[in-house]
C-alpha positions in Angstrom: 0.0 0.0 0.0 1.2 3.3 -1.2 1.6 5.8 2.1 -1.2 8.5 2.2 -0.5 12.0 1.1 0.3 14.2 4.6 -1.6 17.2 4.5 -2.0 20.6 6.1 -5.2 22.7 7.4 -4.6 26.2 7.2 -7.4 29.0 7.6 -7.7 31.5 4.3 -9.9 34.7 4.8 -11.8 32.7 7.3 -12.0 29.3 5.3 -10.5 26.7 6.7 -9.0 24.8 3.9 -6.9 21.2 3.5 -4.1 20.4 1.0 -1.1 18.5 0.4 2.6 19.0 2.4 4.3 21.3 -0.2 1.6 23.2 -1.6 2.0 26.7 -1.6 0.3 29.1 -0.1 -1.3 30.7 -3.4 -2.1 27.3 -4.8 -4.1 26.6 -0.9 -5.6 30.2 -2.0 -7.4 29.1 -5.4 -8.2 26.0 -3.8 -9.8 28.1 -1.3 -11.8 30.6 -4.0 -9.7 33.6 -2.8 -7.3 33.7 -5.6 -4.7 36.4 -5.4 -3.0 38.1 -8.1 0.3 37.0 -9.6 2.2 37.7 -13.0 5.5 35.7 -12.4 4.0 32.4 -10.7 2.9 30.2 -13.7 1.9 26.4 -12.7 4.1 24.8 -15.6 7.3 26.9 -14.3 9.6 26.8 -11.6 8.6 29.5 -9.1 11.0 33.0 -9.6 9.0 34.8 -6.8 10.4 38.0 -7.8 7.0 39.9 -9.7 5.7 40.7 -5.6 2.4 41.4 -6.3 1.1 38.2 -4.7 1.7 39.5 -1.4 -0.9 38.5 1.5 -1.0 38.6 5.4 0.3 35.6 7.2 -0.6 36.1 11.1 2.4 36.2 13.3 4.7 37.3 10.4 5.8 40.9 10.5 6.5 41.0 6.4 3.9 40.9 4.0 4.5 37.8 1.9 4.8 36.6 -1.4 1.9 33.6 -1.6 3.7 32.0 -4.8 6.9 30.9 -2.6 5.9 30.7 0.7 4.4 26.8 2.0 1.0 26.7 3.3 1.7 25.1 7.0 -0.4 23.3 9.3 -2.8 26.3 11.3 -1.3 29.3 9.2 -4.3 32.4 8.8 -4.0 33.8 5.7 -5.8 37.1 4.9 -5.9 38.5 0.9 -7.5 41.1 1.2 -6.6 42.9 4.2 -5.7 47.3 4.4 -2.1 46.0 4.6 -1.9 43.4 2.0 -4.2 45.5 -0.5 -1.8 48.9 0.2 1.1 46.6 -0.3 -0.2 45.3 -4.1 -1.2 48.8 -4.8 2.5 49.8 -4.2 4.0 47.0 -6.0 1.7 47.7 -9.1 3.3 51.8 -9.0 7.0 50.4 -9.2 6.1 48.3 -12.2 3.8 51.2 -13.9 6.8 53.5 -13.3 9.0 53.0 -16.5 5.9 50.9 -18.2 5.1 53.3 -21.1 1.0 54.2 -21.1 0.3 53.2 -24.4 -2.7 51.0 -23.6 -4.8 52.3 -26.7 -2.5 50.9 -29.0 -1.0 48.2 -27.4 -2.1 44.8 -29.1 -2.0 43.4 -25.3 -5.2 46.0 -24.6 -8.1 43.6 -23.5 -6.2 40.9 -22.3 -3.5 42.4 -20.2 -3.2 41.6 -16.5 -1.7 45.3 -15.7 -4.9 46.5 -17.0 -6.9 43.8 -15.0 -4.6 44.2 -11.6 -4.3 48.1 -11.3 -8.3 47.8 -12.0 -8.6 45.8 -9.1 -5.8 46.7 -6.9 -4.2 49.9 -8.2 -6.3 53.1 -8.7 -3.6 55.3 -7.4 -2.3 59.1 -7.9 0.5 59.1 -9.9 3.2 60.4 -8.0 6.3 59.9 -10.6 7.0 62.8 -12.7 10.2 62.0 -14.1 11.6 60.9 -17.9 10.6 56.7 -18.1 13.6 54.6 -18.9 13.9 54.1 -22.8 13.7 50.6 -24.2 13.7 48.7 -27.6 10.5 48.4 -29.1 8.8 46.1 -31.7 11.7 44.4 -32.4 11.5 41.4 -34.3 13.2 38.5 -32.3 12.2 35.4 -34.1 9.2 34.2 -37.2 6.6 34.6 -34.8 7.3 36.9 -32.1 7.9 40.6 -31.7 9.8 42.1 -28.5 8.7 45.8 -26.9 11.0 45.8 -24.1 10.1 49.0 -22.4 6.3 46.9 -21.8 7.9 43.9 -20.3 7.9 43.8 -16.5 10.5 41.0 -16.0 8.3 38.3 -14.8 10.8 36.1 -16.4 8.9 33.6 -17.5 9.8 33.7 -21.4 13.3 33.3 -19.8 12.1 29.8 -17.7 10.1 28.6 -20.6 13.2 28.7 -23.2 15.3 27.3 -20.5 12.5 24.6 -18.7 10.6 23.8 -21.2 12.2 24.0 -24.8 15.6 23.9 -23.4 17.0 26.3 -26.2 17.5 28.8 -23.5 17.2 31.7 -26.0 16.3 34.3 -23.8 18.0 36.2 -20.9 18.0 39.1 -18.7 20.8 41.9 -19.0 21.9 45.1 -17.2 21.0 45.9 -13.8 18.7 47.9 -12.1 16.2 49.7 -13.5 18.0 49.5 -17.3 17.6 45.5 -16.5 15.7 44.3 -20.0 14.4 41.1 -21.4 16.1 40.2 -24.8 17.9 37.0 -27.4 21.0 36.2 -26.6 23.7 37.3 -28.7 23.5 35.3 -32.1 20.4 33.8 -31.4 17.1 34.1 -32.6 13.6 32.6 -31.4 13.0 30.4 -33.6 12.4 27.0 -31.9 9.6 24.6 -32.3 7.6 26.0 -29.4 8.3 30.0 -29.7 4.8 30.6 -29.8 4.2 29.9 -26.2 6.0 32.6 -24.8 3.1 35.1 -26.0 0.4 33.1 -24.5 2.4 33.0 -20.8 3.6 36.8 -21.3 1.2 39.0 -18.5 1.4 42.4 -20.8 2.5 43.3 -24.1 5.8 42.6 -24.1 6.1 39.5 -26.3 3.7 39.9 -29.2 2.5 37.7 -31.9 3.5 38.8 -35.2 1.2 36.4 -37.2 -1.5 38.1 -35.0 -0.8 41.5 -34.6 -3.1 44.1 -35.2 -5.2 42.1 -36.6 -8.2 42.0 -34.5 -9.1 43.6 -31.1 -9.4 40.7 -28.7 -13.3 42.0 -27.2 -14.3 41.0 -31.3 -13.0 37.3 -30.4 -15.3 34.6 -29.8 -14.1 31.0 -28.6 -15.2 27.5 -29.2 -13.2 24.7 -28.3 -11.7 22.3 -30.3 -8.3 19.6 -31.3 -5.6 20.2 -33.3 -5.6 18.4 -36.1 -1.8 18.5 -37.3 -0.4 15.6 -35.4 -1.7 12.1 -33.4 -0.7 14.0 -30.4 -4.1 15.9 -30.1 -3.5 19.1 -28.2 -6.5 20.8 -27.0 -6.9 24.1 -28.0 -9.4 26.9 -28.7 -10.1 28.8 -31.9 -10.5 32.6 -31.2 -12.4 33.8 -34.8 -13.9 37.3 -35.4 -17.5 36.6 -34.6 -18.4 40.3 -35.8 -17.1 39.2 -39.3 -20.6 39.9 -41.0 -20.8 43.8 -39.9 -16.6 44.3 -39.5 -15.4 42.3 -43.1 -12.6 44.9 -43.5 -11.1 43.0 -40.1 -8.0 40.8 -41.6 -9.4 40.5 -45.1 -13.1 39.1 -43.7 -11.0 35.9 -42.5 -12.9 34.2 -39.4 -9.9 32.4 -38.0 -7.8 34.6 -36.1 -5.6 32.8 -34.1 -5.1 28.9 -32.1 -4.5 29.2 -28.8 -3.6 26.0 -26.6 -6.4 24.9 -24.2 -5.1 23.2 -21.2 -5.2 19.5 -20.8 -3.0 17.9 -17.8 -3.0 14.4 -19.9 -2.1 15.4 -23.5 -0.4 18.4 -23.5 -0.3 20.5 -20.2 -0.9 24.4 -21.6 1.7 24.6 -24.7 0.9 24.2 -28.2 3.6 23.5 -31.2 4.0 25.8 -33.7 3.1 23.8 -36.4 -0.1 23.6 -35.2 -0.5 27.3 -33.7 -0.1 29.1 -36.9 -1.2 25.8 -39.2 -4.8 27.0 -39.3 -4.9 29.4 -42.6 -6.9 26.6 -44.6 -9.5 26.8 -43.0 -10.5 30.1 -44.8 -7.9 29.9 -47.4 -8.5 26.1 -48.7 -11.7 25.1 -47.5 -13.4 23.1 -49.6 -16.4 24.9 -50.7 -18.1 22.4 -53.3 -17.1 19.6 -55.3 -16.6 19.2 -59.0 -19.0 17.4 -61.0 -18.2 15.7 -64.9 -21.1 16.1 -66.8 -21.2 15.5 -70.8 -17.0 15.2 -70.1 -16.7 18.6 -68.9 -16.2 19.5 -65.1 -17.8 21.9 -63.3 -18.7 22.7 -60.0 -21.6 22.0 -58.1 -23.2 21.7 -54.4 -22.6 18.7 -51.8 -25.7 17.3 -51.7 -26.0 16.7 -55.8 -22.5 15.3 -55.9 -23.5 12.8 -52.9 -26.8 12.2 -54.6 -24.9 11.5 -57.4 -22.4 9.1 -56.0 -25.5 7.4 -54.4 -27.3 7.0 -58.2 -24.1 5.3 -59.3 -23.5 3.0 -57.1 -27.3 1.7 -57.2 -26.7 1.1 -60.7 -24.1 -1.5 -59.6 -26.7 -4.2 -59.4 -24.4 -7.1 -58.3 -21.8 -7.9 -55.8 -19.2 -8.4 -58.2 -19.7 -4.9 -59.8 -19.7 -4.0 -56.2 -16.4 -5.3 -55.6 -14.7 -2.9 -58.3 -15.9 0.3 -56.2 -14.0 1.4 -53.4 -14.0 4.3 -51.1 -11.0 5.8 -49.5 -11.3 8.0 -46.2 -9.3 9.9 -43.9 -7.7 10.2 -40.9 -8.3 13.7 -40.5 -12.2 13.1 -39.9 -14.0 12.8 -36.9 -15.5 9.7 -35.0 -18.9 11.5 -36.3 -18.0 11.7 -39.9 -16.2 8.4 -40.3 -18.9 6.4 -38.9 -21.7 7.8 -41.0 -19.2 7.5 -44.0 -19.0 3.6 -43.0 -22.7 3.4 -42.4 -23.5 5.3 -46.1 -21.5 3.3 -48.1 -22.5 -0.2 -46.5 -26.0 0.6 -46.9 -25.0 0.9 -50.9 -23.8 -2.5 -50.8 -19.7 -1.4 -51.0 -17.8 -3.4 -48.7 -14.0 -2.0 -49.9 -13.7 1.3 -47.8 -10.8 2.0 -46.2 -9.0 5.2 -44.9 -5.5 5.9 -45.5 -3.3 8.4 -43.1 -0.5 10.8 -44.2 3.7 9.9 -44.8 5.3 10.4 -41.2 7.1 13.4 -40.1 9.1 14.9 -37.9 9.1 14.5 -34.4 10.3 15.7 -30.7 9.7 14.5 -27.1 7.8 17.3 -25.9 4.4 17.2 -27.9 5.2 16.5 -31.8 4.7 13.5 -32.9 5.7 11.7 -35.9 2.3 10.1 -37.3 0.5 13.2 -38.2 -3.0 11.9 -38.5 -4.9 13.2 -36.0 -7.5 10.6 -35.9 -6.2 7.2 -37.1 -7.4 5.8 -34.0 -10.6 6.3 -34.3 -11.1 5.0 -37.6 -9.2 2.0 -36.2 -11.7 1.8 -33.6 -14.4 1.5 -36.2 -13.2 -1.3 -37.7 -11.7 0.5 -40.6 -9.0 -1.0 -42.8 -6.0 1.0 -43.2 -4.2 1.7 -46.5 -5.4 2.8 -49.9 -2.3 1.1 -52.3 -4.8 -1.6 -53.1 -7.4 0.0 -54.3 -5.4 2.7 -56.0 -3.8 -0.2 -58.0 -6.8 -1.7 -58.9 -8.4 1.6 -59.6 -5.2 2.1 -61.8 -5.2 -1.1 -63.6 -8.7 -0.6 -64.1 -9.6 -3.8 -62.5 
């Protein structure tokens, strides 16, 4: 028998709340449903602790403290929202606005930036700096997908831990001291790694933008719906963010509905990150979308709507009256549809009488150990599970030798 899990009871904003030995205290907090704010803390990182706006009371402990870093221990009172611990977030938030240019109108971060959110919430101050801000690069190119504005970044450092953690390129670094101290590539390098994508979806503000994405469309025109990426078996989940105003705003990225792939997270398949391949694969689904099908009529082609060409398909095969003739047709599916659509695929055609359908998956590609995986047919699988044949070569030799 496995030993049981030791656990601590600690009292949050009055709650009394039980966790595992080792969990921190802003972990016990969310558990808790008093989340506190944090920008540096990100669950898939090791813990830097050095953003400080996660600050809360702990009883008996002079210091305000920083609820990423510090262990939630057996009888510890917690308060979030105290006088002390809200004056103490307030402050925090000034250093960071102080050299943090106020650009929000036309930042691309505006909507879905946590300084926006946290000074909402916990700033609302007087300004009290009147000096020049500390100049900084901006919209510097650092990579194919990703644009740096330095003077927005507010050294969280978790680009920095994901390039070193996760990718293990370690492409990005921290230089100067002080209040010049800036986020940037090390010398020679450029972000250009399998993953680079990832590092705008865990950036809190707009320092780390995505150039295939930028400017394109205000994030409060986005609408989600959840879905699977279909570039690899791997089968991140993710979410499609598409302009749902795209009937009255058509001028927004050419009338395109897909705007962007974000990662959706998934603790089995693949945690919060998303390849590249698959982030900025999405373009045909408005560029090559297949719209109708093409129709030979009289030996010329031309194009015409799904349900005739299905109608028609169904026509022909009827006129196969007998299992031999039968036995020359074949169908040929794919691994890139659904459960759904393979299963009424199977059921269509075996209700026509044509027992030779099969589905065929695409060559192998390349591969990695963090998410990408070599077979990239999403759903093989599932046609497997249906008790679909795999491989087309047959047929297509048949078809061929016009057998």
């Amino acid at each position: 028998m496995p030993d049981p899990v030791k656990t601590v009871t600690l009292t949050i904003d009055g709650k009394q709340v039980t966790v595992p030995e080792g969990t921190t205290v802003l972990q016990a907090c969310e558990q808790a449903g008093s989340p506190v704010p944090f920008y540096c803390y990100h669950p898939g990182l090791s813990i830097a602790g050095n953003c400080r706006i996660c600050l809360v009371e702990i009883e008996g402990t002079p210091k305000l403290q920083i609820a990423c870093y510090t262990p939630a221990a057996e009888g510890m009172k917690v308060q979030t929202t105290s006088d002390k611990t809200l004056d103490g977030r307030k402050d925090v938030l000034e250093f960071l606005l102080i050299n943090h240019p106020m650009d929000c109108p036309v930042c691309d971060q505006a909507g879905e930036c946590w300084l926006q959110d946290y000074y909402m919430q916990h700033g609302l101050y007087d300004q009290r700096f009147d000096e020049q801000k500390i100049k900084k690069p901006k919209a510097q190119p650092i990579g194919p997908t990703v644009m740096l504005d330095a003077e927005r970044c507010i050294l969280c450092s978790r680009c920095v831990r994901f390039t070193d953690e996760i990718t293990k390129t370690g492409e990005f670094g921290i230089f100067n001291r002080g209040d010049r101290s800036q986020i940037g590539i090390h010398p020679g390098k450029t972000l250009d790694n399998n993953y680079s994508g990832n590092v705008v979806d865990i950036c809190p503000v707009g320092a780390l933008t995505d150039r295939d994405f930028r400017f394109k469309c205000r994030v409060w025109y986005l609408g989600a719906a959840n879905s699977v990426c279909p570039g690899c078996s791997r089968g991140c989940n993710i979410q499609i963010h598409h302009n749902r105003e795209r009937e009255w705003r058509p001028h927004i990225a050419n009338g395109e509905r897909v705007m962007r792939l974000k990662p959706r997270y998934n603790e089995d398949v693949n945690k919060w990150w998303m390849c590249d391949a698959g982030r900025y694969g999405y373009k045909f689904i408005d560029e090559n979308r297949l719209t109708h099908v093409q129709m030979r009529t009289n030996g010329a082609t031309q194009p015409g709507a799904w349900d005739d060409g299905l109608r028609r398909v169904a026509d022909a095969l009827k006129r196969l009256k007998d299992a031999k003739a039968l036995d020359r047709a074949g169908v040929i599916l794919s691994s890139h549809m659904t459960n759904e659509n393979l299963f009424a695929a199977k059921r269509f055609f075996a209700a026509l009488g044509v027992r030779n359908v099969v589905f065929q998956r695409p060559k192998s590609g390349d591969s990695d150990q963090l998410l990408i995986q070599p077979d990239k047919s999403p759903n093989a699988k599932g046609a497997q599970a249906l008790g679909l044949a795999e491989g087309a070569d047959a047929l297509l030799d048949r078809a061929a030798k016009k057998q």
